[in-house]
C-alpha positions in Angstrom: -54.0 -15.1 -15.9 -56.8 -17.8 -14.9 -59.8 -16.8 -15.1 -62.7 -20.0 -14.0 -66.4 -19.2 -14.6 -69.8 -21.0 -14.0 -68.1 -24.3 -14.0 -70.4 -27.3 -13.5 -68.6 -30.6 -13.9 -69.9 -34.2 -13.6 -68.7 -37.0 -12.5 -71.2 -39.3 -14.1 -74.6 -38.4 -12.6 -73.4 -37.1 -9.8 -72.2 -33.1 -9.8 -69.3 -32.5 -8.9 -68.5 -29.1 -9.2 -71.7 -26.3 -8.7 -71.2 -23.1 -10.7 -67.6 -22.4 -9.5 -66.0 -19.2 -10.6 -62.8 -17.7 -9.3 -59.3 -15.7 -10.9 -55.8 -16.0 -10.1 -53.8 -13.1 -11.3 -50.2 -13.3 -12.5 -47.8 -13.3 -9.3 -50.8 -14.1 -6.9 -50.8 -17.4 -4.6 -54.8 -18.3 -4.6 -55.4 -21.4 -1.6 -58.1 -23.6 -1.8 -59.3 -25.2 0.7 -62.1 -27.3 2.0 -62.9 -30.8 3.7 -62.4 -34.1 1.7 -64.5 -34.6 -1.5 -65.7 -30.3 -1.3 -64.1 -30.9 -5.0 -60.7 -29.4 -5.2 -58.7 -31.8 -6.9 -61.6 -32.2 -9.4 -61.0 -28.4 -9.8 -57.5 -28.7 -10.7 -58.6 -31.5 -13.3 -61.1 -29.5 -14.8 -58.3 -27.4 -15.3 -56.0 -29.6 -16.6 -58.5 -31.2 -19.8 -58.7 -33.9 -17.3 -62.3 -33.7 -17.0 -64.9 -32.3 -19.0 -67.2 -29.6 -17.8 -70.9 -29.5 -18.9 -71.2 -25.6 -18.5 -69.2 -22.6 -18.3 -65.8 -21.2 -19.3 -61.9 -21.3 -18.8 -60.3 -18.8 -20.0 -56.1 -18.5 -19.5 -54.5 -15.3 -20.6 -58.3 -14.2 -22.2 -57.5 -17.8 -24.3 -60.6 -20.3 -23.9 -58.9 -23.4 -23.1 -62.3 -25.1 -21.9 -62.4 -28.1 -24.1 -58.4 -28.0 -25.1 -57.8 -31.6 -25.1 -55.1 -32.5 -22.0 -51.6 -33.0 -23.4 -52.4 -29.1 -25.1 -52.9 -27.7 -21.7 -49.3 -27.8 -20.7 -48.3 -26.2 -24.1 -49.7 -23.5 -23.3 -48.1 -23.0 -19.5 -50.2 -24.7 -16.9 -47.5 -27.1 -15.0 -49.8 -29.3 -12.4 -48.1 -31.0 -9.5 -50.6 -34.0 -8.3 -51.1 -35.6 -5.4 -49.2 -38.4 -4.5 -46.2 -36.9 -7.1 -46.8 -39.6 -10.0 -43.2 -39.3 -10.9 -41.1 -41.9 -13.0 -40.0 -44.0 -10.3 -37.5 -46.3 -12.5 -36.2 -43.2 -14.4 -33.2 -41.4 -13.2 -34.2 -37.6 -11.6 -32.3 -35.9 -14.0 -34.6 -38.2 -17.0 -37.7 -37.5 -15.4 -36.7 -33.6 -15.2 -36.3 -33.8 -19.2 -39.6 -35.2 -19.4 -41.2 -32.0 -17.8 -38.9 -29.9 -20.5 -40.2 -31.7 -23.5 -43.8 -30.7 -22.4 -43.0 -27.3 -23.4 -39.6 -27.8 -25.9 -37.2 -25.8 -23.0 -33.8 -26.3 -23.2 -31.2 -27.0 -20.9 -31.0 -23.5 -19.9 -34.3 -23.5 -18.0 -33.2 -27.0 -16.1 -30.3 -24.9 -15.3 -32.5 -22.4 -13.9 -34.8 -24.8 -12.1 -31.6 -26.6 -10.3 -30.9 -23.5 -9.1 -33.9 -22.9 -7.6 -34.0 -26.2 -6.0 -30.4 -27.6 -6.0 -30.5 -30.4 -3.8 -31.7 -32.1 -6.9 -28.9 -31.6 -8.8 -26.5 -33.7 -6.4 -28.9 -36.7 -7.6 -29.6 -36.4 -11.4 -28.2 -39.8 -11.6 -30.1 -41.3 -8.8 -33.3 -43.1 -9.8 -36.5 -41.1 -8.7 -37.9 -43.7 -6.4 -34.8 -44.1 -4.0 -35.5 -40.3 -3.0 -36.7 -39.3 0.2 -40.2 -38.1 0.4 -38.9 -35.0 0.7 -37.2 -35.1 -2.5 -39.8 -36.7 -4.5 -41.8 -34.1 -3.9 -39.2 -31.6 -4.9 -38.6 -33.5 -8.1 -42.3 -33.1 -8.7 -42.3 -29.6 -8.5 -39.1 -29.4 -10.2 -40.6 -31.3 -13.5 -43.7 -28.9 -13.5 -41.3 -25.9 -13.7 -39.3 -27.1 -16.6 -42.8 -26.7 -18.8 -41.9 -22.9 -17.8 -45.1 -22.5 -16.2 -47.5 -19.1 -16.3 -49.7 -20.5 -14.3 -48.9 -23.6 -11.2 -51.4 -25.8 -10.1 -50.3 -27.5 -7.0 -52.3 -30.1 -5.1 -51.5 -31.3 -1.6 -48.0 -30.5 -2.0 -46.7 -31.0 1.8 -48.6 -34.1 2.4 -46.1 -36.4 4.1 -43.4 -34.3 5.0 -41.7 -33.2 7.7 -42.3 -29.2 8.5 -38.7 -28.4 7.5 -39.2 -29.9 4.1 -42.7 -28.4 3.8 -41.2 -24.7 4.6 -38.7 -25.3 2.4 -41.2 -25.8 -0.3 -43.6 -23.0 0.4 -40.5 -21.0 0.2 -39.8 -22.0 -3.2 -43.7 -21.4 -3.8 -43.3 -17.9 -2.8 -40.1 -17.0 -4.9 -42.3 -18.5 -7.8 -45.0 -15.9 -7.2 -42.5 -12.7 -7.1 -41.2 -14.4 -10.5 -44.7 -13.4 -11.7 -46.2 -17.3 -11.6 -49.6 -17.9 -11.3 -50.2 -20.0 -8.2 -53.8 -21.9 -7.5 -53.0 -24.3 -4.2 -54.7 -27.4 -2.8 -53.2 -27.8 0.8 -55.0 -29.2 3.9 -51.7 -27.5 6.5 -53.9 -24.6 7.0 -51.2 -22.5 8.8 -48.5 -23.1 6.4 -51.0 -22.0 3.4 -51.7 -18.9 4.9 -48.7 -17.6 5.2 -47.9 -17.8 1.6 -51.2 -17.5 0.3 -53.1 -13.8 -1.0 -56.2 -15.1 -1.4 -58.3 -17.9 0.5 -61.1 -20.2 -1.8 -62.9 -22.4 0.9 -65.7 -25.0 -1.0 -68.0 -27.3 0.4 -70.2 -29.9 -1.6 -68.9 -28.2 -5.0 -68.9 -24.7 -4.8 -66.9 -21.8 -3.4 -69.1 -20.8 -0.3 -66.4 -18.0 0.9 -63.8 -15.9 -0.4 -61.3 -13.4 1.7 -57.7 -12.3 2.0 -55.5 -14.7 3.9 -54.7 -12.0 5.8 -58.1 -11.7 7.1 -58.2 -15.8 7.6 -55.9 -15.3 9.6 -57.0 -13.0 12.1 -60.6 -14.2 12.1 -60.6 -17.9 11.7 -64.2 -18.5 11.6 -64.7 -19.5 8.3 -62.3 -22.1 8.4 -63.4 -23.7 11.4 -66.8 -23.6 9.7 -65.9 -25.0 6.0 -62.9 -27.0 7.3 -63.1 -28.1 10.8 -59.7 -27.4 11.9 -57.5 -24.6 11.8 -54.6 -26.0 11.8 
C-alpha cells in the first residue's frame, strides 16, 4: 500500500530525516517509535505533502505521490490524525465529521458506517466539538479521518492524554480498521499498548530507522526498545 524509500527531508539546514525507507502493507498495523525529535511526526508530514523531501520516493498503491501537493494527498486515501487532534472546536461534531467527508466526496452512508464503528459520537452530533471530553475529541479525530474512506491511516500520538480505558477503546477500533484491510502507520510513545496491536515495530533515532522486527519479537525481547527508547513501557 505505502511504500517510503531513501527519504531525506530538511528542515532548513538541518536534516531531518536520513535515508528512511520502510512499507506498510494493506491490513498491516506498522508502529513507529522512538525518543522525542528521532523524527516521526516529520515522517507522517512528509507523507502528508506537508513537507518536502530533497531525495527519494513515495510511492502509495505503486502511485508516486512524492511531490503531490497536500490537499491531493487525502484524495487519494491517506486520512492523518495529528497530534493534539486540531479539530473544529466552535463547529458542532456532527459539522466537523462532514468536513472529513468532503475531503473525499463520501456520502452519508460512510458517516453512517463510521458512527457505527464509534457510536458514542453519534449521541453528540449536535454538541460543539470543544465541550467533548478528551476522550471524545480524540474519537472525533479519528472519526473525521475515516470519513475520507481511508486506504491507508496515519495516526500520530493517538492516546496521548487519556485514560487507559479510552486508549483500549481506541486501539480496539485501530485493530477492526486493520482486519477491514486499512493501512495503518502509528506514532505512539504507550509502548505496551502499541505492541499489542502493532505487526511490525520501526524504532528511529536522529532520523533514521536504526531497527526493524515483529512486535511479537519486541515483545519478548525488549532490548531494542530500552536502547532506542529508554523505557518500555
Amino acid at each position: 500500500m505505502l511504500e517510503v524509500s531513501h527519504i531525506d527531508t530538511f528542515h532548513g539546514a538541518a536534516q531531518a530525516l536520513n535515508d528512511v525507507s520502510f512499507s506498510v502493507a494493506a491490513g498491516e498495523i506498522v508502529g513507529l517509535m522512538g525518543r522525542n525529535g528521532a523524527g516521526k511526526t516529520t515522517t507522517i508530514r512528509t507523507i502528508m505533502g506537508q513537507l518536502r523531501p530533497r531525495t527519494g520516493t513515495i510511492r502509495l498503491r505503486g502511485e508516486d505521490i512524492t511531490h503531490l501537493v497536500p490537499h491531493k494527498i487525502p484524495r487519494r486515501g491517506v486520512a492523518y490524525v495529528p497530534q493534539g487532534r486540531r479539530l473544529f472546536n466552535g463547529m458542532s461534531v456532527e459539522e466537523n465529521l462532514r468536513m472529513g467527508l468532503a475531503a473525499r466526496n463520501s456520502n452519508t452512508a460512510v458517516l453512517e458506517s463510521v458512527l457505527q464503528l464509534l457510536p458514542v459520537l453519534k449521541e453528540r452530533l449536535q454538541q460543539r466539538a470543544g465541550t467533548l471530553s478528551g476522550g471524545e475529541q480524540q474519537m472525533l479525530a479519528m472519526a473525521r479521518a475515516l470519513c475520507a474512506e481511508p486506504m491507508l491511516l496515519l495516526l500520530d500520538e493517538p492516546s496521548e492524554g487519556l485514560v487507559p480505558e479510552i486508549v483500549e477503546r481506541l486501539f480496539a477500533t485501530v485493530v477492526t480498521l486493520k482486519h477491514r484491510g486499512v493501512a495503518i502507520l502509528l506514532v505512539e510513545q504507550r509502548v505496551r499498548s502499541a505492541l499489542k496491536v502493532c505487526d511490525r515495530v520501526l524504532l528511529m533515532e536522529n532520523g533514521a530507522i536504526r531497527h526493524e522486527a515483529p512486535a511479537s519479537r519486541l515483545t519478548a525481547d525488549p532490548a531494542p526498545l530500552e536502547r532506542y527508547i529508554g523505557v518500555h513501557r
